[in-house]
N, CA, C and O of each residue as an XYZ file, in Angstrom:
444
protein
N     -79.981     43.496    165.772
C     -79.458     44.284    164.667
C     -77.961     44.538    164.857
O     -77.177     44.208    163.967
N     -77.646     44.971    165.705
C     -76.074     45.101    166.615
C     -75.557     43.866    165.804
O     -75.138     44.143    164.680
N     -75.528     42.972    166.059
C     -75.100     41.534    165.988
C     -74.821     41.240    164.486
O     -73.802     40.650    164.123
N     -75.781     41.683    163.633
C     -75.363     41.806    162.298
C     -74.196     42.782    162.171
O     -73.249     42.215    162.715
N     -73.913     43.638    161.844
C     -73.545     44.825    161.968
C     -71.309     44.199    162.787
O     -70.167     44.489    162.431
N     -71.744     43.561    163.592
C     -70.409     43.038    164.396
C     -70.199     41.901    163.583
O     -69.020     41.547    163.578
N     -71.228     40.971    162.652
C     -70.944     39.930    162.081
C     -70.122     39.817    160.872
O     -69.395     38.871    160.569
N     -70.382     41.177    160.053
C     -69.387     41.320    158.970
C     -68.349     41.645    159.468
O     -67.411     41.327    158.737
N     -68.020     42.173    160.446
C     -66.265     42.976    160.746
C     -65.816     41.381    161.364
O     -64.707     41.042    160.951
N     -66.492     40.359    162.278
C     -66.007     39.000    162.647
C     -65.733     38.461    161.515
O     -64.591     38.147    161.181
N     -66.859     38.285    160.745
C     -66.300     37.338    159.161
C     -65.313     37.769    158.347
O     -64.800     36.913    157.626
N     -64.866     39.017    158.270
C     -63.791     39.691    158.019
C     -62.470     39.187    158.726
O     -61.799     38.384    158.078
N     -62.122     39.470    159.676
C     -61.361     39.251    160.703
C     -60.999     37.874    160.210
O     -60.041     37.621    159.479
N     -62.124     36.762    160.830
C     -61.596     35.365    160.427
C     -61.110     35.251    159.338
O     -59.925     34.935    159.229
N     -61.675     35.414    158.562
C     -61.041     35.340    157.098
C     -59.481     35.751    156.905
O     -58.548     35.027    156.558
N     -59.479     37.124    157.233
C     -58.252     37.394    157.558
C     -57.069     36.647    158.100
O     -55.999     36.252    157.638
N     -57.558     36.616    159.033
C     -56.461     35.491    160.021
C     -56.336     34.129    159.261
O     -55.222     33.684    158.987
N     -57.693     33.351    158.863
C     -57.450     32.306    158.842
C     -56.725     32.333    157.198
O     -55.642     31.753    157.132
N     -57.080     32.759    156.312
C     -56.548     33.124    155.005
C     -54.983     33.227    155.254
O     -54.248     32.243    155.170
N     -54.569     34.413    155.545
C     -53.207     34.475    156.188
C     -52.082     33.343    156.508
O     -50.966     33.140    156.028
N     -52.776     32.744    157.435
C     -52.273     31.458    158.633
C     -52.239     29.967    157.406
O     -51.271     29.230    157.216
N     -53.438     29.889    156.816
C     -53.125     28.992    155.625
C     -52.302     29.036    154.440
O     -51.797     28.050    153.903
N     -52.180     30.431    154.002
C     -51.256     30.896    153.180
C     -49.624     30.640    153.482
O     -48.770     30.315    152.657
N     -49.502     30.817    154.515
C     -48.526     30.797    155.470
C     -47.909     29.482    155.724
O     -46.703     29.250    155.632
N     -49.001     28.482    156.114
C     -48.311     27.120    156.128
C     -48.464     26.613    154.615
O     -47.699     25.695    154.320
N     -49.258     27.025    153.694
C     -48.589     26.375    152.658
C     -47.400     26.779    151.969
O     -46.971     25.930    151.188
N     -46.630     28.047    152.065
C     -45.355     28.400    151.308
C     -44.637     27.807    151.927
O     -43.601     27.525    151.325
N     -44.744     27.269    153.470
C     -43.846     26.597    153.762
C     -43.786     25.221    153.428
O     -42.789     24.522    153.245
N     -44.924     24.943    153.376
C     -44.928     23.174    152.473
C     -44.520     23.022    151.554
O     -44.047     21.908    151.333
N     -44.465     24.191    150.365
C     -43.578     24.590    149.525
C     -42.318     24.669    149.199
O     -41.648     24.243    148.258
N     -42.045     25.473    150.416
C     -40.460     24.906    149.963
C     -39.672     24.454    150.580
O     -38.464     24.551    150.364
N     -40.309     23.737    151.674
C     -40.014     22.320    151.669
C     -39.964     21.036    151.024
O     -39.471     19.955    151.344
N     -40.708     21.516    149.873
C     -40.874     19.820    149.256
C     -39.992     19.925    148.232
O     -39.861     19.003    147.427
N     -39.140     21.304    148.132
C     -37.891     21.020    146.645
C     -38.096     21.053    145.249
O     -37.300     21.041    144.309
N     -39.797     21.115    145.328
C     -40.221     21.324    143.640
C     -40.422     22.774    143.267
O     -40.718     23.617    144.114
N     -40.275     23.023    142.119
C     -40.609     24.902    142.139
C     -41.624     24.663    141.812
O     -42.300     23.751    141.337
N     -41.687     26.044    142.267
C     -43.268     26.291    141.856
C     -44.268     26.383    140.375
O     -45.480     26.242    140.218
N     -43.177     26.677    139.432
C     -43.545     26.929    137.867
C     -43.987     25.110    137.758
O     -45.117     24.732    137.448
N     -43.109     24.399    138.006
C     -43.169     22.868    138.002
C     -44.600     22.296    138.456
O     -45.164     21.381    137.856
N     -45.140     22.968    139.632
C     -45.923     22.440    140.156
C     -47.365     22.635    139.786
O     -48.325     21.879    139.930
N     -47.241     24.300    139.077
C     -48.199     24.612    138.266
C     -48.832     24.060    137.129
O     -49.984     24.023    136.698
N     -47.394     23.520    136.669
C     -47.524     22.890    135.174
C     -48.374     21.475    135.360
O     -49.337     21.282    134.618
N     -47.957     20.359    136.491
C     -48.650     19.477    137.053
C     -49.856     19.800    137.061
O     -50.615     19.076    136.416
N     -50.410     20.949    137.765
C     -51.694     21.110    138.232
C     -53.063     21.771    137.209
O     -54.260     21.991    137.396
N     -52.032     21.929    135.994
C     -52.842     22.214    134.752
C     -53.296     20.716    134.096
O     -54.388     20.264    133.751
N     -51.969     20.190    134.096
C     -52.032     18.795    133.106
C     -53.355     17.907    134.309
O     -54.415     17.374    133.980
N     -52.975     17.994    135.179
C     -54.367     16.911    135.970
C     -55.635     17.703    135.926
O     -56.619     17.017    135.651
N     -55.835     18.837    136.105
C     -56.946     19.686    135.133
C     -57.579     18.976    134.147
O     -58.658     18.384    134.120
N     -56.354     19.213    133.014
C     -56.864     18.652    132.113
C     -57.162     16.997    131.521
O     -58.103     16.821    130.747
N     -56.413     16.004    131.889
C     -56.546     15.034    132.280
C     -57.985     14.834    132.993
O     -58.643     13.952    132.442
N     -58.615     15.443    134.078
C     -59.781     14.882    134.646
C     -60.745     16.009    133.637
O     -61.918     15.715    133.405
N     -60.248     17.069    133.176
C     -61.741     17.447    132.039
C     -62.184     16.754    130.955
O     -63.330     16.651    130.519
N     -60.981     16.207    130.495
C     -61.190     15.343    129.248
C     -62.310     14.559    129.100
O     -62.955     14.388    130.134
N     -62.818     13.910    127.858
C     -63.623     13.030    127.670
C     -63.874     12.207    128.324
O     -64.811     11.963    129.084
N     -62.458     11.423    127.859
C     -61.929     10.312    128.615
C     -62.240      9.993    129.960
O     -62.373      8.866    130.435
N     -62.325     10.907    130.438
C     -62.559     11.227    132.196
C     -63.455      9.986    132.514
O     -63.362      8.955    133.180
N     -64.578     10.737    131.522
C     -66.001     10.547    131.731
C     -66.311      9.290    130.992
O     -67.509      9.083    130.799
N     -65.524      8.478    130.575
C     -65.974      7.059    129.837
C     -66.548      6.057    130.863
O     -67.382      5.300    130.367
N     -66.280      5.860    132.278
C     -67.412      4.955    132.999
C     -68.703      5.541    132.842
O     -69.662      4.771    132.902
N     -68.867      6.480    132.694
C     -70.317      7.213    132.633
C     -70.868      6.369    131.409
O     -71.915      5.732    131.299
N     -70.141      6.511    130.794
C     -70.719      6.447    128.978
C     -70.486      4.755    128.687
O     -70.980      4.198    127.706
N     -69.703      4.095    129.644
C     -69.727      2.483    129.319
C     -71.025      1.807    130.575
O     -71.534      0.689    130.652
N     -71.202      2.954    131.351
C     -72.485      2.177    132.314
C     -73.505      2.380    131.187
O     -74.370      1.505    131.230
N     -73.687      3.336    130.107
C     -74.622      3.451    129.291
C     -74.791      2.025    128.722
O     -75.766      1.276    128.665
N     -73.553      1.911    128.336
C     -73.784      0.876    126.783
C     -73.665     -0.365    127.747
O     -74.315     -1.275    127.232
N     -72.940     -0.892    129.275
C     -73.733     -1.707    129.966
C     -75.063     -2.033    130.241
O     -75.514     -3.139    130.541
N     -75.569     -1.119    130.131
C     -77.218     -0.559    130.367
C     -77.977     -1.064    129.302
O     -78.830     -1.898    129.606
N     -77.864     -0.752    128.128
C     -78.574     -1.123    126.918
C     -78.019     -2.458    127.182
O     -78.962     -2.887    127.846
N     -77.137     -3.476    127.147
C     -76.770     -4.618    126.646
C     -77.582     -5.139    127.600
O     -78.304     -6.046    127.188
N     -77.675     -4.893    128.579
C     -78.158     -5.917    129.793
C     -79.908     -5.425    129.223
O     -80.687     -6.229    129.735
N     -80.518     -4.594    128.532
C     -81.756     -4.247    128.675
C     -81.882     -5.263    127.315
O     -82.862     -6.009    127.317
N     -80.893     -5.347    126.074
C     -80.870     -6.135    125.245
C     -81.057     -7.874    125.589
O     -81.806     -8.438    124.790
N     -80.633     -8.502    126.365
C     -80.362     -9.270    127.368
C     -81.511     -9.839    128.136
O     -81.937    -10.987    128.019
N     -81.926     -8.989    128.864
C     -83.561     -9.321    129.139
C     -84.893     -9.284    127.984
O     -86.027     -9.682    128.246
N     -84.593     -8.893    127.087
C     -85.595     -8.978    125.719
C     -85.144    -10.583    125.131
O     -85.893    -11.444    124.669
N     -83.745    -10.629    125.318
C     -83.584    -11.805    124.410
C     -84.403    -13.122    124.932
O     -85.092    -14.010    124.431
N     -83.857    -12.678    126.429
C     -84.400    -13.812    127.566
C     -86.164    -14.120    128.046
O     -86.715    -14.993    128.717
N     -86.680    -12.788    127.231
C     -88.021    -12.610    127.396
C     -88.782    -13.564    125.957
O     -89.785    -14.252    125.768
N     -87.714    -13.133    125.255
C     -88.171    -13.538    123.505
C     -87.911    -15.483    123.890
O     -88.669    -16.404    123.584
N     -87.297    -15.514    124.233
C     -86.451    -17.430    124.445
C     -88.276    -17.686    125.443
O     -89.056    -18.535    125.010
N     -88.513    -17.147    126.238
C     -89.781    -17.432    127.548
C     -90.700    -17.915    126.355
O     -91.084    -19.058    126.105
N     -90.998    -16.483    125.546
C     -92.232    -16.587    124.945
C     -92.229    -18.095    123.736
O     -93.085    -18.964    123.566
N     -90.921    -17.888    123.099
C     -90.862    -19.350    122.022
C     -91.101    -20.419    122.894
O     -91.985    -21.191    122.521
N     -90.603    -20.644    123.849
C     -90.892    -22.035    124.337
C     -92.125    -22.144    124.916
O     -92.501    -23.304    125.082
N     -92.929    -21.204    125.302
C     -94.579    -21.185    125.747
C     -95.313    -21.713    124.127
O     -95.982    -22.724    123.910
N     -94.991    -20.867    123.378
C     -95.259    -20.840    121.943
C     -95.820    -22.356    122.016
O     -96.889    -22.965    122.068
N     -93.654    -22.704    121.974
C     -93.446    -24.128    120.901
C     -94.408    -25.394    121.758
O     -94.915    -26.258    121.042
N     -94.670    -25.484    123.513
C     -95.145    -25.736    123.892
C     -96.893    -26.339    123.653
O     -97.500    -27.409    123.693
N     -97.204    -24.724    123.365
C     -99.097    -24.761    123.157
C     -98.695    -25.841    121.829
O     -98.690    -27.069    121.922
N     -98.385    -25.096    120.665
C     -98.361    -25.412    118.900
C     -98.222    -27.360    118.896
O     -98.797    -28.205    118.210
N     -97.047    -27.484    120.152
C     -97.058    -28.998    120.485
C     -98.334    -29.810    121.280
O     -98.392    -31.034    121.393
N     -98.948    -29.221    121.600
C     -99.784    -29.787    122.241
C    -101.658    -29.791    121.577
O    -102.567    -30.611    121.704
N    -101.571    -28.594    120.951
C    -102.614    -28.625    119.897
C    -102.102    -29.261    118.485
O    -101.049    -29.851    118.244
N    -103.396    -28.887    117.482
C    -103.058    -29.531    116.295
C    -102.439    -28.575    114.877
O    -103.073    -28.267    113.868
N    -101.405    -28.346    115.122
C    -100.399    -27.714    114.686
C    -100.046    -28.359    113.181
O     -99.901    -29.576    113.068
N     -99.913    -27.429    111.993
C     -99.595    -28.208    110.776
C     -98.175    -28.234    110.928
O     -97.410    -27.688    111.723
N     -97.991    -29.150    109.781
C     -96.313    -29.179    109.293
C     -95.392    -28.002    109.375
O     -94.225    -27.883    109.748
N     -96.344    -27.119    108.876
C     -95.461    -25.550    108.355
C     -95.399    -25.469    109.506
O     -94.455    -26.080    110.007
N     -96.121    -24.882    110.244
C     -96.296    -24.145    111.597
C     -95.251    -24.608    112.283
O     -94.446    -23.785    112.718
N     -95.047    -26.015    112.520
C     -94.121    -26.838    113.255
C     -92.906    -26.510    112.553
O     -91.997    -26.251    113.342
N     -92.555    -26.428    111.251
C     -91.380    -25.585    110.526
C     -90.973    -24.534    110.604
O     -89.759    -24.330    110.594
N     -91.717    -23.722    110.688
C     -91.697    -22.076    111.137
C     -91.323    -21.890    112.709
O     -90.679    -20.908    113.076
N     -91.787    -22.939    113.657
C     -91.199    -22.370    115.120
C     -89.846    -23.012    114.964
O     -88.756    -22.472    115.151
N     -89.985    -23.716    114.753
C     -88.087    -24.817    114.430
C     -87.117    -23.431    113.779
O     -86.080    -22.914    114.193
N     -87.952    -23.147    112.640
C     -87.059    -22.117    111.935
C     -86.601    -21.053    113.385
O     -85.467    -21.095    113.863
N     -87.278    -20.494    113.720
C     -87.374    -19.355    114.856
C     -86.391    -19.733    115.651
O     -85.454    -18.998    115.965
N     -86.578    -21.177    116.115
C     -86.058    -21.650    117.668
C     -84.118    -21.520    116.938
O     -83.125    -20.912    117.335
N     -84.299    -22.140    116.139
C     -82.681    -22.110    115.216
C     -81.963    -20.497    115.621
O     -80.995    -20.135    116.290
N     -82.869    -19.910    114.933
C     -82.271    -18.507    114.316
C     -82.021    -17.494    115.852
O     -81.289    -16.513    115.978
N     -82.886    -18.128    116.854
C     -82.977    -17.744    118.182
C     -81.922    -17.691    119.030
O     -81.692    -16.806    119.854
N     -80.982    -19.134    118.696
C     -79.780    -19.733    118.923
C     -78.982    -19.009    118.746
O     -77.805    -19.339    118.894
C-alpha cells in the first residue's frame, strides 16, 4: 500500500523533471534553427490539414476501386471458363444452327 501512495509523488516528480528537461531542449532547438515561431505554427497547421484532408485518404479509397476491378476481372475470367466449357459440350453434342449462333453471338460480345 506504501508503494502506491510513493508512486504518485514518483510519477509526479518524473514528469516534472522530464517535462521540464524536454521543454528545455526544445526552445533551444528553436532558436537555433532561425525560424519564428508564429512561422512554424503556421506550417504545423497547414500539414494538419493537408494529412486531414480527403485527399489524404485516396489510397484507401483507390485500393477500393482496385478491389472491385480485380473482383470484376475474375468474373470476367470465370464467365470466358464457363463459355468455352459451354462452346465445347454444344460442339461435341448435337447442337442446332441457332444454338451454334447464339454461343458465337456470346463468344463475340465476350470479346
Amino acid at each position: 500500500m506504501e508503494m502506491r501512495v510513493d508512486l504518485g509523488g514518483w510519477i509526479k516528480r518524473r514528469l516534472k523533471r522530464g517535462v521540464n528537461a524536454q521543454g528545455a531542449a526544445a526552445k533551444e532547438v528553436l532558436n537555433k534553427c532561425g525560424i519564428e515561431t508564429d512561422d512554424l505554427q503556421a506550417q504545423w497547421e497547414d500539414q494538419k490539414k493537408s494529412q486531414l484532408s480527403i485527399r489524404a485518404h485516396a489510397p484507401a479509397r483507390l485500393k477500393k476501386e482496385l478491389d472491385v476491378v480485380l473482383a470484376l476481372q475474375s468474373d470476367l475470367d470465370a464467365s470466358d471458363k464457363a463459355l468455352q466449357t459451354t462452346h465445347a459440350v454444344v460442339e461435341k453434342g448435337s447442337a442446332t444452327e441457332e444454338t451454334l449462333d447464339a454461343l458465337d453471338s456470346l463468344e463475340r460480345s465476350h470479346d
